[in-house]
C-alpha positions, 0 to 999 in steps of 0.5 A, a space after each residue: 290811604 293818601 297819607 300812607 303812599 306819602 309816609 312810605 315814599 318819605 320813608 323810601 327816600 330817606 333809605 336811598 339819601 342813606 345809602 348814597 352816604 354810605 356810597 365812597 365818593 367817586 374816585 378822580 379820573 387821574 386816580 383811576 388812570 393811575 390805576 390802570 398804568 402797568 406796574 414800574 419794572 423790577 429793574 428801575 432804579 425807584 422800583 429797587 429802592 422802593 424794594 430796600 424801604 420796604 425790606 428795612 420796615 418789615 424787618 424791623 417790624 419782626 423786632 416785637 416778636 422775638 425780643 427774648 431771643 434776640 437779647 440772649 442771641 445778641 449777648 452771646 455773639 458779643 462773647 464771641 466778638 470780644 476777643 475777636 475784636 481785641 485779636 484783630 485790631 492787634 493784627 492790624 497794627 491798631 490799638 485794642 480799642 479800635 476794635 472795640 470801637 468798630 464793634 460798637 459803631 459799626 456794628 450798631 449802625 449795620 444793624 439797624 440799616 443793614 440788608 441782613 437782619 441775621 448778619 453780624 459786622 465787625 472786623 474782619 480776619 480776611 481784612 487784617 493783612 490789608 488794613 495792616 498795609 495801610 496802617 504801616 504805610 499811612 499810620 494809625 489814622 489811616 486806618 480809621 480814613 480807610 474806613 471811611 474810604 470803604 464807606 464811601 465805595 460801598 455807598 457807591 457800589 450801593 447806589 449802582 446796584 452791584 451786589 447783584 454782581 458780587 454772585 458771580 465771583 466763583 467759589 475757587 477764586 474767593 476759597 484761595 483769598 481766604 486760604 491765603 488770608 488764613 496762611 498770612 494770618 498765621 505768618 503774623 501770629 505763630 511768632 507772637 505765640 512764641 513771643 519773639 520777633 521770627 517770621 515763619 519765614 525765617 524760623 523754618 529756616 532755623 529749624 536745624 538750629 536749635 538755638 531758637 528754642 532758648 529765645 520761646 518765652 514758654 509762658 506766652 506759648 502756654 498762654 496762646 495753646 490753652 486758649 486754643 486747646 479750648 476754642 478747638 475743644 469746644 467747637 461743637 458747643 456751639 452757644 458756649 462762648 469758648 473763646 471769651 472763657 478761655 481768654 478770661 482764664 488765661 487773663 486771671 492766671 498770669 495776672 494771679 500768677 504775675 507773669 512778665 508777657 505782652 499785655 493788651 494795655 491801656 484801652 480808654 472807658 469812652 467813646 471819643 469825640 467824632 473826627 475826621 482822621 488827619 492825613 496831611 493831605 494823602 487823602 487821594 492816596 488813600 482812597 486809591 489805595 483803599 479801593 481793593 479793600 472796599 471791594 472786598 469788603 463789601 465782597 465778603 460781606 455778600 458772601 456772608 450774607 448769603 451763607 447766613 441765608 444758608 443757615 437760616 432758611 426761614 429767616 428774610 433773604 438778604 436785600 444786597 443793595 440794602 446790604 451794602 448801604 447798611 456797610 456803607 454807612 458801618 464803615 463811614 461811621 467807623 471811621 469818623 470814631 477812630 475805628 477800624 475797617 468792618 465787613 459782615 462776619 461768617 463766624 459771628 452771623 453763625 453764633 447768632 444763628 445757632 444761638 436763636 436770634 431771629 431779627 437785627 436786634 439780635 445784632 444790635 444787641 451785639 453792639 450795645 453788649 460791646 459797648 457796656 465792656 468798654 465802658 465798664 470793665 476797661 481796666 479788665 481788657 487790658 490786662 488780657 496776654 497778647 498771646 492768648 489772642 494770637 492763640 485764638 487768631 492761629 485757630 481762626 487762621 487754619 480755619 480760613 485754609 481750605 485744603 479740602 476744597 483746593 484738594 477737590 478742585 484738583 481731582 474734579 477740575 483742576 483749572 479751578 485749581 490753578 485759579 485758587 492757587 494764583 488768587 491765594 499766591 497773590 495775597 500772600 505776596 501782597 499782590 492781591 489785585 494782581 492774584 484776584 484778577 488773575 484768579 478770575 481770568 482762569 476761572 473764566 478759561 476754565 469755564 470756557 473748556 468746561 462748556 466745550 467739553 462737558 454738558 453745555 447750559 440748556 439753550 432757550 427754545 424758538 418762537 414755534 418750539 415754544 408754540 409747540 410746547 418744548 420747555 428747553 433744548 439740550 444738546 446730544 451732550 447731556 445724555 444719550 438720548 433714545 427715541 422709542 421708536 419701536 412703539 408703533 403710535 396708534 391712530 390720533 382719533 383714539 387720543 388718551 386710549 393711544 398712550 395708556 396702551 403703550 408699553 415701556 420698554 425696560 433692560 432686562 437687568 431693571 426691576 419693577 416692583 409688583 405694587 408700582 405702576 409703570 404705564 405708558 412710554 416709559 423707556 428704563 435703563 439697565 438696573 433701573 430699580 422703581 420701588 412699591 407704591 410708585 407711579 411712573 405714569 406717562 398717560 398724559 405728557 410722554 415719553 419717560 427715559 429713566 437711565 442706568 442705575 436710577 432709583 425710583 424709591 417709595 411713592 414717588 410720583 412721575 408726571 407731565 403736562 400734555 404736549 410739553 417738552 424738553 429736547 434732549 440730543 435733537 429728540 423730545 421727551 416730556 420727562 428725562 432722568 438721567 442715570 445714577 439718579 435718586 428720587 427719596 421716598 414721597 418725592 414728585 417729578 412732573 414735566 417738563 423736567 430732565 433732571 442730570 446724571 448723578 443727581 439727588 431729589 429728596 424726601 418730599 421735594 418738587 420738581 416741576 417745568 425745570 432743568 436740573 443739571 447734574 451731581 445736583 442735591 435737591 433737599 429734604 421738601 425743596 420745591 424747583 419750579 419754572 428754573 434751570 439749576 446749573 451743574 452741582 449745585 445744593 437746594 436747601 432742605 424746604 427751599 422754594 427756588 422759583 426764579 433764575 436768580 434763586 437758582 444762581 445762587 445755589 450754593 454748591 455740592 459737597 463732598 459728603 452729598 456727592 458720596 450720599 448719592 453714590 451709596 443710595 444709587 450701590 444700595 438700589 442698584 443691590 435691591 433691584 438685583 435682589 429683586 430679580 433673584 430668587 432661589 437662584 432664578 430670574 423673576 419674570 418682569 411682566 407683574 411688575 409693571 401695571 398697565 391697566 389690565 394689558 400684561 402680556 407673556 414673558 415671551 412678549 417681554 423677551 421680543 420687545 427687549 431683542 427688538 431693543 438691542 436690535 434697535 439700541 
């Protein structure tokens, strides 16, 4: 009996020794208390840099899932980029391989180290007029000092964390840059196209002489139109590489045919030994001069990243500090090859999205495609007509011309007008600071009457409204606010009981379908249509205004938190749509929320605790959440916008979503009418509205309306 109490205490404490192995070892007090510290904030500079490494080791692990994509995406936009780069370098007043190499270079190096693993960097055409300043005023050589001027400032802008800024540049000012690139791009190129040495200028000025047409080398000009039919023809095949075929045709023709026009000429088969640029000690001079190009280098490049953002929702967002970093060191590298200036490329990061690139290999691949050109088929590039490449760069020239936007900002604002007009002024003048600072001023006055005299920003609650649940303040100026009033509150001790009995007061031209529930206080302006199988319930947050003309379409649900607010004109509503507002099937709306006038929320997309202003477009299964969304701004379809800065980069309404929103507002406000009438008589308006069980005649229907125009 001894013996076994012994062999099982033995046992007993062999287990024990073999848990406390098994036990971690306890952590140091200094490990423990670092624990406990609070996270570093989002803002610090390490918390920002720590944020970039982490950026570029995730994307680059994406690499391994997606290589057959990648490779063909990349050989693709390198069919694309090659004559682009070949044109643009020619623009510049450079040599054809200066191109080449910042294709190479630079766009290799912003691959691997960019902020935007979709974006695609090369030359730019709204750096061309620049870089050919600096070329005839430094040379050749500058322009590669010029690329390293725009490294160096881009690096800089980097490490002060600027890219967060480049969001504030307004679309009016960076659509007249463009408009005025694109102009003096085509200044630059129709006399190539012709193949004699006119400016535009001084052609239009010839127009009544027809003399001019015996000094048209006619070759040249077919030369340039069929590689532009082709660009032109072919503009919705989007993976078809227009550009490079139309190019190599009319290369193999005047070669076959031996016609006398201006070739590319000699482009080297290597790559040249690094260097620095010999600038006889101008090199001051150059960076000052450079300082606007940096700028708007790494301006565009943003503003690149953000469209590409755009046309790939579910791709990595942009890291802006990581971006230009990734430029920064493009261009360094570019320039010390002998290369030109470079920028991230709508154009391309587009043919790279559209082709199915899915990582930075994709980008990558790019380069090295380019580089396999210039290696191998060198001889082939030199014999390519300059005027098949002015043709291109005259197509790409129109496309910078936005008249459609300088037309839109006439009729809708037009001191957004004027700024466009001064910025692209000053570009085509030469004066480009002078246009950009310009343009900004306006921008800033125009914003500054907007707010006077439209709906201003909604203005953060006190300390006790907060405590008191109001979610925002908005002013008389965002709508026409109307307290229901008329709706005697019922005693507090009966709690929940007090807003289900509560009836919604509606226009007598709205309509309410029989199989949707309206229940609570709900106030519906005139031709106000809510169609079957929605909720429209104000039982728990309350009250609800729907105004003139607003549809509430299928299965759509509108809700709100208890005692949460939004004060609209001094008075609180727990959910406020303004009128002309669209709600797409299946879409849910929960308070606190207003959402402004002339705004559209798609199929399946939330908005919750948020302020949408007006002539917005939430898209297709969007979620709003916790923001304000300024005036006119588009949420991507399946787009998650969660924080202000989310929120402030919203691109902005088109046209077409503006008129989208008009037809589906005429279409509804017709049904509700249709509704209403039957067989030449008005329907009652008491089934529609379910109220758990508490209908009332048509003639209590008629009191509550005669007391609503009484009171409104």
């Amino acid at each position: 009996m001894q013996r076994a109490r012994e062999k099982n205490a033995l046992t007993r404490e062999k287990r024990a020794l073999t848990r406390a192995q098994r036990l971690p070892a306890p952590r140091p007090l200094s490990r423990v208390l670092e624990r406990q510290r609070p996270p570093p904030s989002e803002d610090s500079f390490g918390a920002e840099w720590r944020s970039v490494r982490r950026y570029l080791l995730d994307s680059w692990k994406d690499v391994v899932r997606f290589i057959p994509q990648d490779v063909l995406s990349g050989v693709t936009v390198a069919a694309v980029a090659l004559p682009l780069n070949l044109a643009l370098a020619v623009a510049s007043g450079l040599p054809p391989s200066a191109g080449l190499i910042a294709g190479v270079v630079g766009g290799g190096i912003a691959a691997m180290m960019g902020g935007t693993p979709l974006q695609v960097t090369g030359p730019a055409a709204a750096l061309s007029t620049m870089v050919f300043a600096l070329v005839a005023r430094f040379g050749v050589a500058g322009a590669a000092a010029a690329a390293m001027a725009v490294g160096g400032i881009q690096l800089l802008l980097s490490l002060g964390r600027a890219g967060r800024l480049m969001k504030y540049v307004p679309e009016s000012v960076l659509a007249g840059f463009t408009t005025g690139v694109g102009i003096k791009l085509l200044d630059q190129q129709i006399p190539e196209l012709l193949g004699f040495d006119y400016r535009v200028f001084e052609l239009a000025q010839m127009m009544h002489r027809p003399e001019w047409l015996h000094e048209v080398s006619w070759l040249s000009t077919l030369s340039g139109l069929a590689v532009a039919f082709l660009v032109v023809a072919a503009r919705h095949l989007k993976r078809f590489p227009a550009a490079l075929v139309g190019v190599g045709i009319v290369t193999a023709l005047a070669s076959y045919l031996g016609w006398d026009i201006s070739r590319v000429g000699e482009v080297p088969s290597s790559l040249p030994p690094p260097s620095l640029p010999d600038l006889q000690g101008r090199w001051l001079e150059l960076f000052a001069a450079s300082l606007p190009l940096g700028i708007l280098a790494a301006a565009e490049s943003l503003l690149s990243a953000r469209v590409t953002d755009r046309m790939a929702p579910t791709a990595r967002p942009h890291q802006p500090t990581l971006e230009l970093l990734g430029q920064g060191l493009a261009n360094l590298g570019s320039g010390v090859m002998g290369g030109m200036p470079v920028t991230g490329v709508v154009v391309r990061s587009g043919v790279n999205v559209q082709s199915g690139g899915r990582t930075r290999l994709a980008a990558f691949l790019h380069s090295a495609s380019l580089l396999f050109v210039m290696l191998y088929l060198s001889d082939q590039i030199a014999k390519v007509p300059l005027a098949g490449l002015a043709g291109l760069l005259c197509v790409v020239g129109l496309r910078l011309v936005e008249v459609g936007t300088l037309v839109h900002l006439w009729k809708e604002e037009r001191v957004e007008a004027v700024a466009f007009l001064v910025t692209a002024g000053g570009t085509l003048s030469g004066h480009l600071v002078e246009g950009l600072a310009g343009g900004m001023v306006i921008h800033a006055v125009g914003l500054f009457l907007h707010r006077r005299r439209h709906k201003p920003h909604p203005s953060a609650p006190s300390r006790e409204q907060k405590q008191q649940g109001v979610r925002a303040v908005l002013s008389r100026a965002h709508a026409e606010a109307r307290h229901p009033s008329h709706l005697e509150a019922s005693p507090h001790s009966l709690g929940w009981l007090r807003h289900i009995k509560s009836r919604p007061l509606m226009s007598s031209s709205s309509f309410v379908h029989p199989q949707a529930a309206v229940i609570g206080r709900v106030v519906l302006g005139d031709h106000v249509h809510i169609a079957a199988g929605s909720s429209v319930r104000a039982d728990e947050g309350t009250p609800f205004h729907i105004g003139a003309n607003s549809n509430i379409q299928d299965g759509v649900v509108i809700h709100a938190l208890k005692e949460r607010k939004v004060v609209v004109g001094g008075e609180e509503w727990a959910v406020y749509v303004g009128k002309n507002v669209s709600m797409a099937h299946n879409a849910l709306v929960h308070g606190p929320c207003y959402i402004g006038d002339d705004t559209f929320v798609g199929f399946k997309a939330v908005v919750h605790d948020a302020v949408v202003g007006s002539h917005c477009y939430i898209g297709i299964g969007a979620i709003v959440v916790g923001v304000e969304v300024p005036d006119g701004r588009f949420v991507p379809h399946g787009t998650l916008v969660d924080t202000a800065e989310k929120a402030e980069r919203l691109p902005p309404v088109s046209e077409a979503h503006r008129e989208f929103n008009e037809d589906v507002v005429d279409v509804n406000r017709g049904l509700a009418a249709a509704y209403r009438t039957q067989d030449g008589e008005v329907r009652q308006t008491t089934r529609p509205l379910a109220t758990h069980g508490n209908t009332e005649p048509t003639s209590g229907w008629t009191n509550w309306r005669r007391a609503r125009d009484e009171r409104f």
